[in-house]
DODRENFI-422826 format. One record per residue (C-alpha): residue number from 1; x, y, z. Coordinates in steps of 0.1 Angstrom, whole numbers, plus 5000, padded with zeros to 4 digits. Layout:
N
PT/NUM/X/Y/Z;
...
***
This chain:
328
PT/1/4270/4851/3593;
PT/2/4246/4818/3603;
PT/3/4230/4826/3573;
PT/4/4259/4826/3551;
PT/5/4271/4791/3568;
PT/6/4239/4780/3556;
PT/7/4240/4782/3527;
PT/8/4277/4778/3527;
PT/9/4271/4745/3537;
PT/10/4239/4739/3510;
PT/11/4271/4741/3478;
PT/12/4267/4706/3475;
PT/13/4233/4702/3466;
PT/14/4238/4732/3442;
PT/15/4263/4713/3427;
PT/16/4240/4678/3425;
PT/17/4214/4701/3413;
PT/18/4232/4714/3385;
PT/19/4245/4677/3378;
PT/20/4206/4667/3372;
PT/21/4199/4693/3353;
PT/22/4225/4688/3331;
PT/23/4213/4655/3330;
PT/24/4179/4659/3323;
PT/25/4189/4686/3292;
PT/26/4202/4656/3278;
PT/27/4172/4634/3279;
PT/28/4135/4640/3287;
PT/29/4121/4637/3318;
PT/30/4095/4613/3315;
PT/31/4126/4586/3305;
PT/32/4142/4594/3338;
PT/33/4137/4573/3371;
PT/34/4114/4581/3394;
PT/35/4142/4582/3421;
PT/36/4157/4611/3402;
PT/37/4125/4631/3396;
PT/38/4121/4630/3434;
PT/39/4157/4642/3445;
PT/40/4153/4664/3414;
PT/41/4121/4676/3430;
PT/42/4137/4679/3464;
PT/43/4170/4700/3454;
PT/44/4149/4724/3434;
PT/45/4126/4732/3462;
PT/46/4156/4738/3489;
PT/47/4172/4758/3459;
PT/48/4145/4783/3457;
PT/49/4145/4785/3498;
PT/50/4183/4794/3493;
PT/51/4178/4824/3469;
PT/52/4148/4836/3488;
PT/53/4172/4837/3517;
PT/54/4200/4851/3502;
PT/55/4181/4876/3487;
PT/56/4166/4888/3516;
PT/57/4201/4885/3539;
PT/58/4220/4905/3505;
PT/59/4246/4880/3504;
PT/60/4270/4885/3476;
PT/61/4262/4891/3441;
PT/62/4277/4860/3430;
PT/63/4262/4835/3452;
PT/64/4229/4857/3446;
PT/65/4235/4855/3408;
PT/66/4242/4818/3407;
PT/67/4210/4808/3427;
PT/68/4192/4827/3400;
PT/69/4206/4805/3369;
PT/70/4201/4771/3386;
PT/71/4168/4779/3399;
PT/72/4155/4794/3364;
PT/73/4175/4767/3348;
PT/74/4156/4736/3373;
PT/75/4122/4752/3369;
PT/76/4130/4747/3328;
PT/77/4131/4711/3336;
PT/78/4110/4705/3357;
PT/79/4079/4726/3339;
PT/80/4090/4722/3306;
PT/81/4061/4725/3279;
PT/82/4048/4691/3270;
PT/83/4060/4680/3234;
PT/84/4033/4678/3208;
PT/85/4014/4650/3204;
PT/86/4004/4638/3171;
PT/87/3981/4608/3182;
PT/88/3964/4636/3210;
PT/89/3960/4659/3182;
PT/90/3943/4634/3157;
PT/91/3920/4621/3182;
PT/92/3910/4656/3187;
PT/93/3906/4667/3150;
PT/94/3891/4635/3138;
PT/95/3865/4622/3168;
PT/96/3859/4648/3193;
PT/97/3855/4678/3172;
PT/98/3832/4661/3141;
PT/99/3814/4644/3176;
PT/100/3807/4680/3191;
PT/101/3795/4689/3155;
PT/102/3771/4665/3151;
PT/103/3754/4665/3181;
PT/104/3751/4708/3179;
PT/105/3714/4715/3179;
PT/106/3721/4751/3168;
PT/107/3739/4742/3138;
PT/108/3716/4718/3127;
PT/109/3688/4744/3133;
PT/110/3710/4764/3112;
PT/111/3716/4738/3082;
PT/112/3679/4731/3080;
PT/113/3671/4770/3082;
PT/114/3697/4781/3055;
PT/115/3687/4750/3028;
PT/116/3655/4750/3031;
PT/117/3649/4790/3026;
PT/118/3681/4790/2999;
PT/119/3658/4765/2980;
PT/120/3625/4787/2981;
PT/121/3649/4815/2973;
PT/122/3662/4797/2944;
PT/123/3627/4786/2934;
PT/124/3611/4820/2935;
PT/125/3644/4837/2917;
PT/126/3636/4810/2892;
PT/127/3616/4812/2859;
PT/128/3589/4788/2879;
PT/129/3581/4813/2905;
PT/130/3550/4822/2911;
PT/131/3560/4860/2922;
PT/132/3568/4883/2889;
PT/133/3599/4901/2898;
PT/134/3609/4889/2928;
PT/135/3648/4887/2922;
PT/136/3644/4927/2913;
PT/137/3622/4934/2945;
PT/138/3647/4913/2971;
PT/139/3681/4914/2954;
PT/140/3671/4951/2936;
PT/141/3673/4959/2899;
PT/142/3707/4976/2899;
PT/143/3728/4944/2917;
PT/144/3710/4920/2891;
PT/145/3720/4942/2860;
PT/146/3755/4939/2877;
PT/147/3754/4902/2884;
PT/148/3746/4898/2847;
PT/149/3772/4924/2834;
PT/150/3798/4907/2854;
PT/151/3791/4867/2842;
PT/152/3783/4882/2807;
PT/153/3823/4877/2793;
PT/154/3840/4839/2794;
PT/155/3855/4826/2830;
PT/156/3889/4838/2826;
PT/157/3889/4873/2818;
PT/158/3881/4882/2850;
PT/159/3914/4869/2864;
PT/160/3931/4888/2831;
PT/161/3922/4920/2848;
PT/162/3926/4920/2877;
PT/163/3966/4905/2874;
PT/164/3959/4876/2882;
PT/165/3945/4846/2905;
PT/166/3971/4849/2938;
PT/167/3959/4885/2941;
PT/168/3922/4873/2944;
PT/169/3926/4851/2968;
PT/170/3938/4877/2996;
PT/171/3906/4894/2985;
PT/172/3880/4865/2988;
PT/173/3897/4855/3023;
PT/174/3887/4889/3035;
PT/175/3852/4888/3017;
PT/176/3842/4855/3028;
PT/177/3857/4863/3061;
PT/178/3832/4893/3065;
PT/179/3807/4875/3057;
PT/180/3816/4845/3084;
PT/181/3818/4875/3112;
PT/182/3785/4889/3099;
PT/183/3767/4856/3106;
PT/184/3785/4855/3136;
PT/185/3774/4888/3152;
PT/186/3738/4885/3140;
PT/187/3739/4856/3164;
PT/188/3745/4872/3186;
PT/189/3718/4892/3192;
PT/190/3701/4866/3216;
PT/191/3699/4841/3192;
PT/192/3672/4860/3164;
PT/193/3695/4882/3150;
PT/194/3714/4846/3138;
PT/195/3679/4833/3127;
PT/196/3673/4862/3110;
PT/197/3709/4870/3094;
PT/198/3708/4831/3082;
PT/199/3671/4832/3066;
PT/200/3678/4864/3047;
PT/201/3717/4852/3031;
PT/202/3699/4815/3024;
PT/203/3665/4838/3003;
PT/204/3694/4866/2991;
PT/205/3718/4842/2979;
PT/206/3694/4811/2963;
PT/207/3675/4842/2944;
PT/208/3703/4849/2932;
PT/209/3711/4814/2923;
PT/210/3677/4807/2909;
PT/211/3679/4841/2886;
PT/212/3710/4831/2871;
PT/213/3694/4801/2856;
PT/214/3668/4820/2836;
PT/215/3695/4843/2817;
PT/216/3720/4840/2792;
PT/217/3751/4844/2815;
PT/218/3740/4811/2836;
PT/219/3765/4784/2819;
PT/220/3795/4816/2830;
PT/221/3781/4817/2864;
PT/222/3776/4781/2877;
PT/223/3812/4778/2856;
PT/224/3826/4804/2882;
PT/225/3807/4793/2917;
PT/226/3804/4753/2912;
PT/227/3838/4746/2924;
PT/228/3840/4768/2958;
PT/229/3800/4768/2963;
PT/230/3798/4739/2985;
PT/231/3828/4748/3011;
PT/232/3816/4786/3012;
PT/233/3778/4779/3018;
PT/234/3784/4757/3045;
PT/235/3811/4778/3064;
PT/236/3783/4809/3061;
PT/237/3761/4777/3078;
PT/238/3788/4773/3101;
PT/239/3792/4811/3112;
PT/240/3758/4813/3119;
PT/241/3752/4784/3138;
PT/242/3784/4796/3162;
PT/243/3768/4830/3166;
PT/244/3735/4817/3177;
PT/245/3750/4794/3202;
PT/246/3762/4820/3220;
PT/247/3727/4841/3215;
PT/248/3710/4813/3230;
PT/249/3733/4807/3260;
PT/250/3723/4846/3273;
PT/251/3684/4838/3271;
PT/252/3685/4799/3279;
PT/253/3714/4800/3308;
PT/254/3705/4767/3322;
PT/255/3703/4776/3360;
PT/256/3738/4798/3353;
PT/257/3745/4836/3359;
PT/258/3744/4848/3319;
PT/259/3788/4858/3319;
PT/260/3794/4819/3327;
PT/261/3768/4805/3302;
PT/262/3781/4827/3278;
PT/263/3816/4813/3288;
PT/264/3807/4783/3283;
PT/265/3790/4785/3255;
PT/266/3820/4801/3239;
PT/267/3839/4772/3247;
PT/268/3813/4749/3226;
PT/269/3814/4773/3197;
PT/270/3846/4771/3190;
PT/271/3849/4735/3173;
PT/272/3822/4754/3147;
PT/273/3840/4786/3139;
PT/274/3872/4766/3138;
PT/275/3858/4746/3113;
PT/276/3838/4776/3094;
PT/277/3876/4796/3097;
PT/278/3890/4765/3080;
PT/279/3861/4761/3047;
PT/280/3863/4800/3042;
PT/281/3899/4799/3037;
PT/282/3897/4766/3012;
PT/283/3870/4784/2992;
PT/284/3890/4810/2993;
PT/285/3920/4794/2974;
PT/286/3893/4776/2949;
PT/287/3875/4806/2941;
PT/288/3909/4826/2937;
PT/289/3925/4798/2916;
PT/290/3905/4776/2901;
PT/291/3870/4794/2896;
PT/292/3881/4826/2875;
PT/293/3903/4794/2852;
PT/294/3895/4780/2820;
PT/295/3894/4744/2834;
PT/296/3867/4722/2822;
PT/297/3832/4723/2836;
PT/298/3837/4687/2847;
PT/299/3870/4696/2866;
PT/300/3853/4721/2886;
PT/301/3820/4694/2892;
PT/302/3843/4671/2902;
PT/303/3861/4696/2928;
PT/304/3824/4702/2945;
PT/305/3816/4665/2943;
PT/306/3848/4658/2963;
PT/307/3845/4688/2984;
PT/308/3810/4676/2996;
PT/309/3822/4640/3003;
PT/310/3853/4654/3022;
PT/311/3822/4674/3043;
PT/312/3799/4647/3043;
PT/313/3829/4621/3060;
PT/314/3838/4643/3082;
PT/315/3808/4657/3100;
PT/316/3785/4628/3092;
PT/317/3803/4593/3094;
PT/318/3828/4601/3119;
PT/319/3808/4626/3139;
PT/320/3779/4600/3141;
PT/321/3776/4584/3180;
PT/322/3798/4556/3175;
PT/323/3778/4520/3192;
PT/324/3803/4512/3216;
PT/325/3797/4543/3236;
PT/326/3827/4568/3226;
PT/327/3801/4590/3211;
PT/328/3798/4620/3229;
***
């Protein structure tokens, strides 16, 4: 019975309880005063003694039942999920992330690996190369004949057949995707299967490149790839640079047991594969929409001129180490 006095005599600051938190439903909390946030504070801590109490003494289902709703209705309040934030989020997305970019050692190990071997790939795939047949020994006889046989009809009658361009684009997500995790897991493999998985796409892909310009599909080919080229071959850049970062972190561990390097290292990988995630899937609507169209030449040059200055602004100008010291 002393218990049930107790809380008997506790009704009131149910009741006050219930008053703030109708209050607060009203308005957010931070606009509040601070005297209220601390009775609210108070009331919602005796609260929770009360229920704990009656549950444990079985007091009536009611009384039991009530405590319930206010409590679950106070802890609403009082950790409610914080609202978004646009000016967080844009601070986020334009300074830290392009910041964390710039200053990656593994991805600009990975830029300098991937360009520099995609442009001895493209020059020994080329009609200057001093190696006879060396798009037929790397990429093999039977993909070439198919690269050729698929670029030999105008850019457009690819999307004809296959129904059209918003069926492709489900298709070149999920292709460009695979490649992206490919990258990805080769880095992995303490860091060499990434250096190796990004030196043989950069050869593979630039003699492939450099073939097409000594055949007679070339014009239908750089008409197809021009527009989504630039967002695709840096998100393969991307993928492989993430990858290795987290190959590293499990030879390198910097004084750390290997599960918390690699924890960490996950953590600083992830502005990369965001980013890589985010080019896939816009070279991924190009190359289902605009590529296979009959648009101008110059429409799609100018789509791959704007996509590189949209790349070049955001992981050059504002990732470079601002002078007054916000640079990471």
């Amino acid at each position: 019975m002393k218990v049930a006095e107790l809380l008997a005599s506790r009704e009131d600051q149910w009741q006050e309880l219930e008053r703030l938190c109708v209050r607060l439903e009203k308005r957010r909390l931070r606009r509040t005063d601070a005297e209220s946030v601390r009775r609210f504070a108070t009331l919602y801590r005796a609260a929770c003694a009360d229920l704990a109490l009656a549950d444990a003494y079985q007091l009536p289902p009611a009384t039991v039942h009530f405590l319930h709703h206010l409590v679950g209705r106070a802890h609403n309040q009082l950790y409610r999920s914080r609202t978004f934030r646009f000016r967080a989020w844009g601070e986020e997305m334009l300074q830290k992330v392009p910041q964390r970019l710039f200053n990656d050692g593994c991805l600009r190990l990975a830029f300098v690996l991937f360009w520099g071997f995609f442009l001895a790939g493209m020059f020994l795939g080329s009609g200057a190369s001093p190696v006879p047949g060396f798009p037929q020994r790397l990429v093999g006889e039977a993909q070439i004949q198919s690269l050729e046989s698929m670029y030999s009809n105008p850019i457009g009658a690819q999307t004809q057949a296959t129904g059209g361009e918003s069926g492709m684009v489900g298709f070149y997500i999920q292709h460009n995707t695979g490649i992206g995790l490919r990258c990805f897991a080769g880095g992995l493999l303490l860091g060499v299967g990434g250096l190796f998985t990004t030196v043989f796409n950069a050869v593979y892909l630039g003699t492939i490149f450099g073939h097409m310009t000594t055949v007679s599909q070339s014009e239908n080919f750089f008409h197809f790839v021009t527009a989504h080229g630039p967002f695709e071959l840096t998100a393969i850049v991307l993928s492989a640079a993430a990858g290795m970062r987290l190959g590293f972190s499990l030879v390198a561990t910097g004084g750390l047991a290997r599960t918390a390097a690699l924890r960490l290292a996950a953590t600083e990988a992830m502005p990369t594969m965001g980013a890589a995630m985010a080019l896939f899937f816009l070279a991924a609507l190009i190359e289902g929409f605009l590529s296979p169209s009959p648009a101008p030449y110059s429409v799609k040059a100018a789509v791959a001129s704007l996509s590189c200055g949209l790349m070049l602004f955001y992981f050059v100008l504002l990732g470079y180490p601002r002078t007054d010291g916000s640079g990471l």
